[in-house]
C-alpha positions as semicolon CSV with decimal commas, in nm:
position;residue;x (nm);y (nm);z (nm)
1;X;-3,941;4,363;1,339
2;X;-4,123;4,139;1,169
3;X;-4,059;4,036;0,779
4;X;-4,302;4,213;0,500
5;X;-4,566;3,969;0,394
6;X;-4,601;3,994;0,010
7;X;-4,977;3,911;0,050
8;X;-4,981;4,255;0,195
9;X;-4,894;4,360;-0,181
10;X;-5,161;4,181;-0,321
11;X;-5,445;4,325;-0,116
12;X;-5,312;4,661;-0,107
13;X;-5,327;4,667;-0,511
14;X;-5,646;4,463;-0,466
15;X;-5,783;4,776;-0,233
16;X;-5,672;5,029;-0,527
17;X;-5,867;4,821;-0,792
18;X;-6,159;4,769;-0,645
19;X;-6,346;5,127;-0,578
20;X;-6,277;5,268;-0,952
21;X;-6,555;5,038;-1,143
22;X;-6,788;5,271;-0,961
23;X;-6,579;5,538;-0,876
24;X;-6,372;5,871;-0,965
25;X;-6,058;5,907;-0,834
26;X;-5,850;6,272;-0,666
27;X;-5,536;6,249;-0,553
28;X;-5,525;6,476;-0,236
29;X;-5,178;6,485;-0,147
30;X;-4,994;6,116;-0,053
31;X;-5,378;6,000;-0,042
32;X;-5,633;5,863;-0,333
33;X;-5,986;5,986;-0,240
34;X;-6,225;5,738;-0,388
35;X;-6,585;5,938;-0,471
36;X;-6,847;5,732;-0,574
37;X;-7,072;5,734;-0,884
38;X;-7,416;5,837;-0,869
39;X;-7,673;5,520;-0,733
40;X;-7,434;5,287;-0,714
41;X;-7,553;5,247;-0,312
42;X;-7,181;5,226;-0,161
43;X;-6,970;5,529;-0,043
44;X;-6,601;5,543;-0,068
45;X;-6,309;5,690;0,093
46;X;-5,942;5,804;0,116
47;X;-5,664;5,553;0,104
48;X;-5,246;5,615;0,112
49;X;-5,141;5,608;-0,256
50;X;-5,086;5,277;-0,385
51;X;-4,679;5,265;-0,393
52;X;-4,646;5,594;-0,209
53;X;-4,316;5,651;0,022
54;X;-4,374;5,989;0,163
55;X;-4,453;5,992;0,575
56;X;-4,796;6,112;0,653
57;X;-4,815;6,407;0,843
58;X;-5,113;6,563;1,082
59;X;-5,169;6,857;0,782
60;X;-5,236;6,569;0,526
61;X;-5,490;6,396;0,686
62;X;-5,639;6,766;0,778
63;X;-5,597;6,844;0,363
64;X;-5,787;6,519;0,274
65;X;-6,079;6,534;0,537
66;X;-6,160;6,889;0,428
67;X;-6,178;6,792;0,068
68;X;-6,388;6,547;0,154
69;X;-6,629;6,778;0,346
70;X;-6,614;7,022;0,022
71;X;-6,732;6,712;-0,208
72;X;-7,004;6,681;-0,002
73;X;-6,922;6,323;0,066
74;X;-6,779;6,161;0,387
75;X;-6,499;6,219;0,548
76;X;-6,335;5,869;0,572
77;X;-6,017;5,736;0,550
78;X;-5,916;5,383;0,521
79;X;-5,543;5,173;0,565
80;X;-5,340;4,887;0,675
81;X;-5,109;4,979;0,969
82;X;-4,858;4,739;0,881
83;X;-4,815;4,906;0,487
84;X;-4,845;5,227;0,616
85;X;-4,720;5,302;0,995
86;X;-4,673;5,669;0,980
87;X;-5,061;5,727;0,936
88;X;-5,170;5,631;1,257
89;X;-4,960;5,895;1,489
90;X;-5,056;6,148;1,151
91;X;-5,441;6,087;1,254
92;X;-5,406;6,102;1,637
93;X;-5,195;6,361;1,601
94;X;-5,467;6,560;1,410
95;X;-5,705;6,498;1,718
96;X;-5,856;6,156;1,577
97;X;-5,871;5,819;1,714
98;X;-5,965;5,563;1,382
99;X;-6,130;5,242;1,498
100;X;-5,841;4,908;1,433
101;X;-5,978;4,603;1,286
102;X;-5,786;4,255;1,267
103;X;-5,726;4,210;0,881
104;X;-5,761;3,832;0,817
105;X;-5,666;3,604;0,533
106;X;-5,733;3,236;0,414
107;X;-5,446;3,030;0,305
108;X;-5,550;2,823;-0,050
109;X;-5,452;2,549;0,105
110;X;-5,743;2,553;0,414
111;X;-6,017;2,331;0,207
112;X;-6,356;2,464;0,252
113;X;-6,703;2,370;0,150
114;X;-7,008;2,583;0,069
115;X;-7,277;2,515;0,309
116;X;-7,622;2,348;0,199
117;X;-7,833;2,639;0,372
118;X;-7,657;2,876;0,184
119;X;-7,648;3,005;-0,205
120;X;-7,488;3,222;-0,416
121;X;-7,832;3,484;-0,519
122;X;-7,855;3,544;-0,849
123;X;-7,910;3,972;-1,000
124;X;-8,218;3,961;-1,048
125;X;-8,388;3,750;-0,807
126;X;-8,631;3,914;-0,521
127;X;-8,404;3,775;-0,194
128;X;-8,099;4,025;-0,353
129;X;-8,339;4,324;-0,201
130;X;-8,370;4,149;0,133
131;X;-8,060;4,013;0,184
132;X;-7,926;4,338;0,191
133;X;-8,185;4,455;0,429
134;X;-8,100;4,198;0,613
135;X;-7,710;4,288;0,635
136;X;-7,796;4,633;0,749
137;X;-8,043;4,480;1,027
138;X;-7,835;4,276;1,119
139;X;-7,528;4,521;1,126
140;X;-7,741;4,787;1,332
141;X;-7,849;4,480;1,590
142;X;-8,225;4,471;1,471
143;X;-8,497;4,209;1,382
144;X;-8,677;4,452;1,178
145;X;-8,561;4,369;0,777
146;X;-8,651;4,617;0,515
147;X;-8,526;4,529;0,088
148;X;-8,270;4,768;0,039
149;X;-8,253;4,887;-0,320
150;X;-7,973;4,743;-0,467
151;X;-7,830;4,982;-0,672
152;X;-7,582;4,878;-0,881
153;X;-7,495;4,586;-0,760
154;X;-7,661;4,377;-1,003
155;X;-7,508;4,477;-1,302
156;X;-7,151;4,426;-1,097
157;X;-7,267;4,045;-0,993
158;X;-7,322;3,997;-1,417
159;X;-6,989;4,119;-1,474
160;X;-6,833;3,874;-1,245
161;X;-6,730;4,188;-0,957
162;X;-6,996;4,089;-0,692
163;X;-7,107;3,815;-0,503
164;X;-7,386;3,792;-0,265
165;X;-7,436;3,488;-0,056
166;X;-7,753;3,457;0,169
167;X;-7,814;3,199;0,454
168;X;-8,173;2,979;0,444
169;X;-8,365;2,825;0,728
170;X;-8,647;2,692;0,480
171;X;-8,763;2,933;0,299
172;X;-8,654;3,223;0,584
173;X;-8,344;3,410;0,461
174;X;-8,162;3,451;0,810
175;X;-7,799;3,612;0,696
176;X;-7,602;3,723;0,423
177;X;-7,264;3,889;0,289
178;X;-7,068;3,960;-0,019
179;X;-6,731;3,978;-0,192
180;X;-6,593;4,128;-0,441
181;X;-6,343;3,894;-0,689
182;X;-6,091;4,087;-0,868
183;X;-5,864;3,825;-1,039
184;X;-5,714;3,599;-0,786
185;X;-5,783;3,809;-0,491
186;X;-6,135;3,843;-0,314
187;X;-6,253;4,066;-0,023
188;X;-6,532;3,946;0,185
189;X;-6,748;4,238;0,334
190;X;-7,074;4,284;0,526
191;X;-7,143;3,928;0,648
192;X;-7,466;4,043;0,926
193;X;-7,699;3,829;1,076
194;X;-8,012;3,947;1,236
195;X;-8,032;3,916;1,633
196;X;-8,299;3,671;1,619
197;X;-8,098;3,412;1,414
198;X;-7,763;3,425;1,525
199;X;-7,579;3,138;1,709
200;X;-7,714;2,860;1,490
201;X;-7,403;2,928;1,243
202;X;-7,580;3,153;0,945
203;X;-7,264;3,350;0,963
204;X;-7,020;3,052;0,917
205;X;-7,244;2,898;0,678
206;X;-7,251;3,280;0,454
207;X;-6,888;3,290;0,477
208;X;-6,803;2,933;0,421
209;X;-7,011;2,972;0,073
210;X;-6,844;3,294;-0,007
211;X;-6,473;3,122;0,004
212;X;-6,595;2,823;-0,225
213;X;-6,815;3,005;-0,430
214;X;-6,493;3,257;-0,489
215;X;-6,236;2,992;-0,526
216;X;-6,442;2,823;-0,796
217;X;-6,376;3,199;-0,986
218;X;-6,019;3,117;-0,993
219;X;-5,957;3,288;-0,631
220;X;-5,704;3,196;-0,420
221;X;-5,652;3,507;-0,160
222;X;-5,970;3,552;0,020
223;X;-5,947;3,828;0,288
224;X;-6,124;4,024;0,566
225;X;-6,123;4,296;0,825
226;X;-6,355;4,168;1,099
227;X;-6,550;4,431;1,264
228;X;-6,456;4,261;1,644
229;X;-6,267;4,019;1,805
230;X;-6,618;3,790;1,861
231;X;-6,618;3,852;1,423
232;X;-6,237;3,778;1,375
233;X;-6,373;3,447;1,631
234;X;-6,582;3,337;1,393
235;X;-6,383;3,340;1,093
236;X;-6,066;3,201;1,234
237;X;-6,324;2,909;1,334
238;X;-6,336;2,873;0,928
239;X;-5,961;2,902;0,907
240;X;-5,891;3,270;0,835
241;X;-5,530;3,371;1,055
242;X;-5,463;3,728;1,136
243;X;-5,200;3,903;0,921
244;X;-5,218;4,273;0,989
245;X;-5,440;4,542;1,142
246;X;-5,687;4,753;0,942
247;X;-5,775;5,108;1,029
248;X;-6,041;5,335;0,939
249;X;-6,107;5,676;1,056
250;X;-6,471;5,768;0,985
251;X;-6,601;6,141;1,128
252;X;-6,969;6,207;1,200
253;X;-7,101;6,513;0,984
């Protein structure tokens, strides 16, 4: 068996944190069901209870998926296998097969650079719209980029919670990605490129500007769940080192 890694901790408190600046919280039995706020443009879901030591059982994850359907919001749950092992046989036994992720991290001591095609974006700017269009193109494997309304999120990049890095050819923005910085700890989520400009390194250059643009916030545990191995490829290219597996269970209304 192989020894706890504390940085585990970190990101499991780090996973707590994050969802309540836009978020109410339940607790549905061992779980904490995340529901977001109106127009903040994200969606939540259920994670074990930070600190929790009870085993999961097939009638918990039942309890927390129909309270989820009652809210009216979706029925997702979230964890790390390693923190919490007795969730996974708890879903399949309930008749559910979550997808598993690799969960990478970035040691402080890995220098990285920000790349010269891409920049931090700024709240207000126009290219916050479309790089978010762009990460959901990009994400559902089209060319096709339409601004996304962003919600929220520019009142959390002000307050220091958000960062959204886009990838330039020229004046084309051809990629982008954010993370979220709380304290020392940073997540980085939805880096997407659009089919038409990937393999000319928009996705290395996003998330190479996302690690220095967090570390220069005082971060110094950047993490990610890469959404396949080609992904986890990618950032391990950067220096990112698989630590754990992350698991989410997502059902189709």
């Amino acid at each position: 068996m192989h020894a706890h890694d504390p940085r585990l901790d970190r990101i499991e408190a780090y996973y707590d944190c994050v969802p309540r600046a836009v978020s109410t919280t339940e607790e549905v039995g061992p779980f904490t069901l995340f529901v977001a706020e109106e127009g903040t443009g994200w969606q939540f879901y259920a994670r074990p209870r930070r600190g929790g030591t009870a085993a999961f059982t097939p009638e918990d994850v039942g309890r927390v998926l129909e309270r989820q359907q009652a809210l009216g919001v979706p029925r997702a749950v979230e964890w790390v296998d390693e923190v919490t092992p007795s969730l996974l046989p708890a879903v399949r036994a309930a008749g559910f097969e979550p997808r598993c992720y690799p969960l990478l991290v970035l040691s402080a001591d890995v220098p990285v650079s920000a790349d010269p095609r891409a920049r931090p974006l700024r709240p207000a700017e126009p290219h916050l719209s479309l790089a978010l269009g762009s990460v959901s193109a990009g994400f559902a494997g089209r060319d096709d980029v339409s601004p996304r309304d962003p919600g929220r999120q520019p009142q959390l990049m002000e307050d220091g919670k958000l960062v959204v890095v886009a990838s330039f050819d020229g004046d084309r923005l051809c990629g982008a990605g954010s993370a979220a910085p709380r304290g020392d700890v940073a997540e980085l989520m939805g880096i997407a490129v659009p089919p038409r400009h990937r393999g000319r390194g928009h996705g290395t250059a996003v998330t190479r500007t996302l690690v220095a643009t967090c570390r220069e916030r005082g971060v110094d545990l950047v993490f990610l769940s890469a959404g396949s191995d080609a992904a986890a490829q990618i950032y391990r290219r950067v220096g990112f080192v698989d630590i754990a597996t992350a698991c989410i269970l997502e059902l189709e209304d």
